[in-house]
C-alpha positions in Angstrom: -0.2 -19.0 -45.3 1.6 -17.4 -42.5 5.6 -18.4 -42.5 6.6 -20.9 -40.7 10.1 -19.9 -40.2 8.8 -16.4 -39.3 6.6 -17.7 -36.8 8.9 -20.0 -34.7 10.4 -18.1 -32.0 14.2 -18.0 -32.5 16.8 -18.3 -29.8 18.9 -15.2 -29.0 22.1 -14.9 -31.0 23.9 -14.8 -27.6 23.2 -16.2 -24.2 22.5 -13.6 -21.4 26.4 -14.1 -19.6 27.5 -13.6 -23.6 25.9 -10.8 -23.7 26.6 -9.1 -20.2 30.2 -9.6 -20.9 29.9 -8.2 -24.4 28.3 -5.1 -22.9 30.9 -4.6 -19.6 33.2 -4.8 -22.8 32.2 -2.2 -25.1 31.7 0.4 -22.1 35.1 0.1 -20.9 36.8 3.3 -21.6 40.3 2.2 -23.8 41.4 4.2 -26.7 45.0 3.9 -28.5 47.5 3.4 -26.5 45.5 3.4 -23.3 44.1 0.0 -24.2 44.5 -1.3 -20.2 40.8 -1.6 -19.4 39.3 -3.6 -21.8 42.7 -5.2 -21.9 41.9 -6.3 -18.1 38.3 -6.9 -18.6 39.1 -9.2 -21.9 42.0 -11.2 -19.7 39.7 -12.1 -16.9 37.1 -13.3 -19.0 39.5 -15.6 -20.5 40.6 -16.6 -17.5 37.4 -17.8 -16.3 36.9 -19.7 -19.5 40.0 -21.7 -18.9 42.3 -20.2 -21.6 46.4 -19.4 -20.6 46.6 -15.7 -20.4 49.4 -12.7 -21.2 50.4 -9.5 -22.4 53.1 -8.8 -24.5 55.2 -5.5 -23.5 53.2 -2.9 -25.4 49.9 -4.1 -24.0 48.4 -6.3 -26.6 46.5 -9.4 -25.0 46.6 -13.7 -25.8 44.3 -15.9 -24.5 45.4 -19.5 -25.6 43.3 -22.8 -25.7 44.6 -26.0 -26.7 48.1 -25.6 -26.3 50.1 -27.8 -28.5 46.9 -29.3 -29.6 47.5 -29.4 -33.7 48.5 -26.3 -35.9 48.4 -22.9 -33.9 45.7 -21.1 -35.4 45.7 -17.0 -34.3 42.4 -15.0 -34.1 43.0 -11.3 -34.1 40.6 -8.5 -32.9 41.9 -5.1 -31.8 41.1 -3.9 -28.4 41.7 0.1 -28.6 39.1 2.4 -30.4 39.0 6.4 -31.5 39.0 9.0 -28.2 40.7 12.1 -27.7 44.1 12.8 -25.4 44.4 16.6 -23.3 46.9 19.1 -25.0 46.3 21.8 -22.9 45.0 23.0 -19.7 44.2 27.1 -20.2 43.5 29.7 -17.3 40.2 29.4 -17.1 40.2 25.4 -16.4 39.3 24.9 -20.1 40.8 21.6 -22.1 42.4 21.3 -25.2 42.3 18.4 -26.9 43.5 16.0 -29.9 42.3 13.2 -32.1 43.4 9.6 -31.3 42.7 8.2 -34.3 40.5 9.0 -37.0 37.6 11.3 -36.0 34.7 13.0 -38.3 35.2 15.9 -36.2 31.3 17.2 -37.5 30.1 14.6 -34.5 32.3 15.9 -31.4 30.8 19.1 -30.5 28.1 19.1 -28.0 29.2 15.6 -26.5 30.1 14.4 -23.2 33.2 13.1 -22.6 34.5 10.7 -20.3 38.1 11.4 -19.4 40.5 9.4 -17.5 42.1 12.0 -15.0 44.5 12.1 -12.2 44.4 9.2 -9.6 43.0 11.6 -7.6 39.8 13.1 -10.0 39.5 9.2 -11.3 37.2 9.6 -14.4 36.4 13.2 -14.8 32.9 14.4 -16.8 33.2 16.9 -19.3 31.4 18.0 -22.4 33.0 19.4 -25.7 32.0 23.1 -25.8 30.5 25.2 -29.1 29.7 28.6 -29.0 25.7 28.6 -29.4 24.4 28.5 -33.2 22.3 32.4 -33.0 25.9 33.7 -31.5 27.8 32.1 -34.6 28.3 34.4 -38.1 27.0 32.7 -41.1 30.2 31.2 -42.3 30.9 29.3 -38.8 27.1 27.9 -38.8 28.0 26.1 -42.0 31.6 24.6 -41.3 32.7 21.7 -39.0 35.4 23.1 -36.4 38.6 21.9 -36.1 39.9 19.3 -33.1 42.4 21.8 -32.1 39.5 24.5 -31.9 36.9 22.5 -29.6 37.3 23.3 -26.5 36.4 20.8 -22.8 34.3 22.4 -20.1 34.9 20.2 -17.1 33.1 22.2 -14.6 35.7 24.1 -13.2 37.0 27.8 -13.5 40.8 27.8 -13.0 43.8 26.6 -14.4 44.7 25.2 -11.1 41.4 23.9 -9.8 41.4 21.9 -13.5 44.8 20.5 -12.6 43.4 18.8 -9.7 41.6 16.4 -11.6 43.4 15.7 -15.3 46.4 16.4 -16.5 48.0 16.9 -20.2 48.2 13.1 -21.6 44.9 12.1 -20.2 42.9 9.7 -22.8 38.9 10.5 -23.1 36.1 8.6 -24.9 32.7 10.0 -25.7 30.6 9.1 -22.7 27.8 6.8 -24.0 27.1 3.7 -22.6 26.0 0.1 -25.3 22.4 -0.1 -25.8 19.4 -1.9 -27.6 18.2 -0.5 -30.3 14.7 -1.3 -32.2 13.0 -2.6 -29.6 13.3 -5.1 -26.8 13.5 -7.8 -28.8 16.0 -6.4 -31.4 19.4 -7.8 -31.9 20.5 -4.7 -33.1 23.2 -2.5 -30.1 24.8 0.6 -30.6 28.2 1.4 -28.5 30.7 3.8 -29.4 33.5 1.3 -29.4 32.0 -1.7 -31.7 35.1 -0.7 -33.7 36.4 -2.8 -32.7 35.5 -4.6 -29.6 33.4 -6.5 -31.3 36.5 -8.1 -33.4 38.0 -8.8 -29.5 35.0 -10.3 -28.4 33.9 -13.0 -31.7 37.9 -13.9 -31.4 37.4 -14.8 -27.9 34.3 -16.9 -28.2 35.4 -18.4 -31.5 38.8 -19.7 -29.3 36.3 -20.9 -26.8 34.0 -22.5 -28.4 36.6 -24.5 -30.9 38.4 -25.9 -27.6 35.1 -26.9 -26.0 34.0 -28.8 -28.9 37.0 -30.6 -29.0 38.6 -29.9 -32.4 42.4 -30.5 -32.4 44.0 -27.1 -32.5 45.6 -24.6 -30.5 43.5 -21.4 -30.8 45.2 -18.2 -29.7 42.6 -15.4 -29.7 44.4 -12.1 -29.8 43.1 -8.7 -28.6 45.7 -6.3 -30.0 46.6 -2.7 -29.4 47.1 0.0 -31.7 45.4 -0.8 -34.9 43.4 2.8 -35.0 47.1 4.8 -35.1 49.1 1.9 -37.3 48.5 -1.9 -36.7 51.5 -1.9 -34.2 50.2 -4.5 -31.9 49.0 -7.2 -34.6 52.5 -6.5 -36.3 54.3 -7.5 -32.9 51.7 -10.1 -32.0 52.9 -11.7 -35.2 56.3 -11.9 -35.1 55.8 -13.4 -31.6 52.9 -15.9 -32.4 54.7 -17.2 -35.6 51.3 -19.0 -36.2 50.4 -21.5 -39.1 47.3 -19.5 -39.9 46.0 -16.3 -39.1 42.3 -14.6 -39.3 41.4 -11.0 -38.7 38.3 -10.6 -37.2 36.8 -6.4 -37.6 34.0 -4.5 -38.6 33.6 -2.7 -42.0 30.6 -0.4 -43.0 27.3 -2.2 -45.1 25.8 -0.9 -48.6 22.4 -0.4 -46.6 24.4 2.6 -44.5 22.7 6.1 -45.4 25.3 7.2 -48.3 26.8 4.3 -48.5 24.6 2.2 -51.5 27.7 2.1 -53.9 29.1 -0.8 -51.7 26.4 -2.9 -52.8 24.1 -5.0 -51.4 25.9 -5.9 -48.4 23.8 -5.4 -45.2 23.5 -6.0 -41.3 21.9 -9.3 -41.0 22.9 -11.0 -43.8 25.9 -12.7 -41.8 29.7 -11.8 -41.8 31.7 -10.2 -45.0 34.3 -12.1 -46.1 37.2 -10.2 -47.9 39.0 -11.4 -51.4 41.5 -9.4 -52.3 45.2 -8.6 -52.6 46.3 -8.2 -49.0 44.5 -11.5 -48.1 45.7 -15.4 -49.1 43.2 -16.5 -51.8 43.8 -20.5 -50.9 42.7 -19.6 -46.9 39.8 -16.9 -48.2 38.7 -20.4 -50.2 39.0 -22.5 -47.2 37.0 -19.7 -45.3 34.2 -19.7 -47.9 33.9 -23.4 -48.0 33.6 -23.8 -44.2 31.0 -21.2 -44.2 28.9 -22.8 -47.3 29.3 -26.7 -45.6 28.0 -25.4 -42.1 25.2 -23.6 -43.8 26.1 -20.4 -42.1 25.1 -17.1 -44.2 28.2 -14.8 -45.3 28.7 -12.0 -47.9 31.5 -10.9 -50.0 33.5 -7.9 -50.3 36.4 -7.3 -53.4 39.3 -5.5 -51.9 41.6 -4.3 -54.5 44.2 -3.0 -52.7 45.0 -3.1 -48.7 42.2 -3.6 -46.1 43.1 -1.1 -43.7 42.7 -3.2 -40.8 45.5 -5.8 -38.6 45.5 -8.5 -41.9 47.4 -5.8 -44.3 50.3 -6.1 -41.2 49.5 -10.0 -40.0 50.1 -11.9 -43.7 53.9 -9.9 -43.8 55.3 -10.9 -40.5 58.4 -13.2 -40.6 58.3 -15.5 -43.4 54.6 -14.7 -44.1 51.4 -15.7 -42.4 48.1 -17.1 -44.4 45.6 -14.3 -43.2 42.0 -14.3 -43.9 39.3 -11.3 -42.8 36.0 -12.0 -41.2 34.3 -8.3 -41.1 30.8 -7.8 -39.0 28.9 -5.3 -41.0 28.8 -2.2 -39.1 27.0 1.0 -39.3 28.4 4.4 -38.5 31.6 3.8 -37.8 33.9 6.1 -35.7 31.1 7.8 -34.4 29.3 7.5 -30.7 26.6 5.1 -32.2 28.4 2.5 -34.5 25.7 -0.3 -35.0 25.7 -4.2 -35.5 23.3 -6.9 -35.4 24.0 -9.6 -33.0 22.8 -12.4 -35.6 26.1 -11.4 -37.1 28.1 -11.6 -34.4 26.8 -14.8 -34.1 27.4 -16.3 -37.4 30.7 -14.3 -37.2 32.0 -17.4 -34.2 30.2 -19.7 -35.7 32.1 -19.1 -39.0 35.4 -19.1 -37.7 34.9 -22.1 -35.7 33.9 -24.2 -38.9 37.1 -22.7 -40.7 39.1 -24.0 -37.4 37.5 -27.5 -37.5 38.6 -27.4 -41.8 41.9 -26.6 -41.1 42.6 -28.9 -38.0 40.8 -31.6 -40.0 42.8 -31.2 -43.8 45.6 -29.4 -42.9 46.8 -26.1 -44.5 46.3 -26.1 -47.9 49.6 -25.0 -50.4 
């Protein structure tokens, strides 16, 4: 007996100007520290959803809706991903370059970059250069080189002529747009910078949404800077926002990952992860889970013993203490050019976050 569940066509996760956005979004080029264009992109989006808009003065970005509405309620997803920054320009027009943030370095060689040059080159092409496996000695074949070993072929053959178009300090990202992936009717993309645009974007629509169905709080969603090289810009954000309540919103990597079964059963598709653990406040978690379990919305739960390595280990210490909770999309491949999520998460991810807004505007914060 065929399934009738199975069989009913479902509507899409997101609607088509959701999606765009999302999309225009992840392809922005905007690692650490050089967080301006998606910063831009995120701010006029708010803008054009009616939120109040600024920047704080070491970039990070707060779209507010609601003002003064009930208790302030924070949602915080970092802007800035992984890339690489120009050390060195040699005589031959070749770039050196280092990590910003944390690279496998066994992924970099052989891809394009897309480098933010001069105001004269714009963004400059160039592709990370290895010496050709058959010209390589055994013991080079089998190791991974170094960051400070790869070298950047931007198409040029002098020192000078290179000089024209980038300059030492210039940020680069791998230079791969967001796609589809599994078919045209998949809800499964792949972008290089889901970690953790994604986080931005599901803060954003989560503040939206809250204000547009009326419930009485002020909902500041937060795209910070930084978190990749130290959590700066949540730390600031915090001290600044002195919210009643504060929830993280990133991606963290699935047991159904290639390598990765000894985190369990956790999966894309299966709807947000949900973090219990010591960095985290167990009465808000609880609130979380409760909100999540009355709206009928699918979650899964992740134990984290010790810090969560993302903008709630810096968030539930600022001032006197804020109540943090994490909302995690289940992502696949992280820091590499293909990270991977499935928009039926993203999806429940809002819709999550909106119920635990409605809960706490409704009861109050809970001692």
């Amino acid at each position: 007996m065929p399934n009738e569940q199975t069989d009913t066509p479902q509507p899409p996760p997101l609607t088509t100007d959701q999606e765009r956005f999302l999309f225009e979004l992840l392809d922005e080029p905007a690692p650490s520290g050089f967080e301006e264009p998606a910063a831009l992109r995120w701010l006029e989006h708010a803008e054009s959803l009616g939120a109040e808009t600024h920047r704080d003065r070491i970039g990070t970005s707060f779209s507010t809706f609601g003002k003064g509405a009930g208790p302030r309620v924070a949602i915080i997803g970092h802007l800035d991903e992984i890339g690489l920054i120009v050390t060195k320009i040699d005589s031959k027009g070749f770039l050196k370059v280092a990590s910003i943030g944390g690279w496998d370095r066994v992924v970099l060689p052989g891809q394009r970059l897309r480098i933010l040059g001069t105001p004269a080159g714009g963004v400059v092409q160039g592709t990370i250069s290895r010496t050709a496996v058959h010209a390589l000695d055994a013991a080079a074949r089998e190791k991974a080189p170094k960051v400070d070993d790869l070298s950047v072929d931007i198409g040029v053959d002098s020192a000078d002529a290179a000089k024209q178009l980038v300059r030492v300090g210039d940020p680069a990202v791998i230079d791969v747009v967001p796609g589809r992936i599994g078919g045209p009717d998949s809800t499964r993309i792949i972008s290089r910078s889901i970690d953790n645009r994604i986080g931005a974007f599901v803060a954003l629509e989560a503040a939206r949404l809250a204000h547009e169905r009326g419930i009485k709080a002020e909902v500041v969603a937060v795209g910070s800077v930084g978190e990749e090289i130290g959590l700066g810009g949540a730390t600031a954000a915090s001290y600044s926002l002195d919210a009643d309540v504060t929830c993280v919103v990133d991606v963290t990597t699935p047991g159904d990952t290639p390598g990765a079964s000894d985190l369990g059963e956790l999966a894309l598709g299966k709807g947000p992860i949900l973090s219990r653990g010591a960095t985290l406040t167990a009465r808000v978690v609880d609130e979380l889970i409760a909100a999540a379990e009355e709206a009928d919305i699918p979650f899964q739960l992740r134990a984290k013993g010790n810090r969560t390595a993302t903008d709630a280990d810096q968030t539930i210490k600022a001032r006197a203490g804020v109540a943090t909770c994490l909302v995690s999309v289940p992502a696949r491949y992280l820091h590499t050019p293909v990270e991977q999520v499935d928009l039926c998460d993203v999806r429940a991810s809002i819709d999550v976050i909106v119920a635990w807004i409605d809960r706490v505007a409704t009861k109050g914060l809970q001692a």
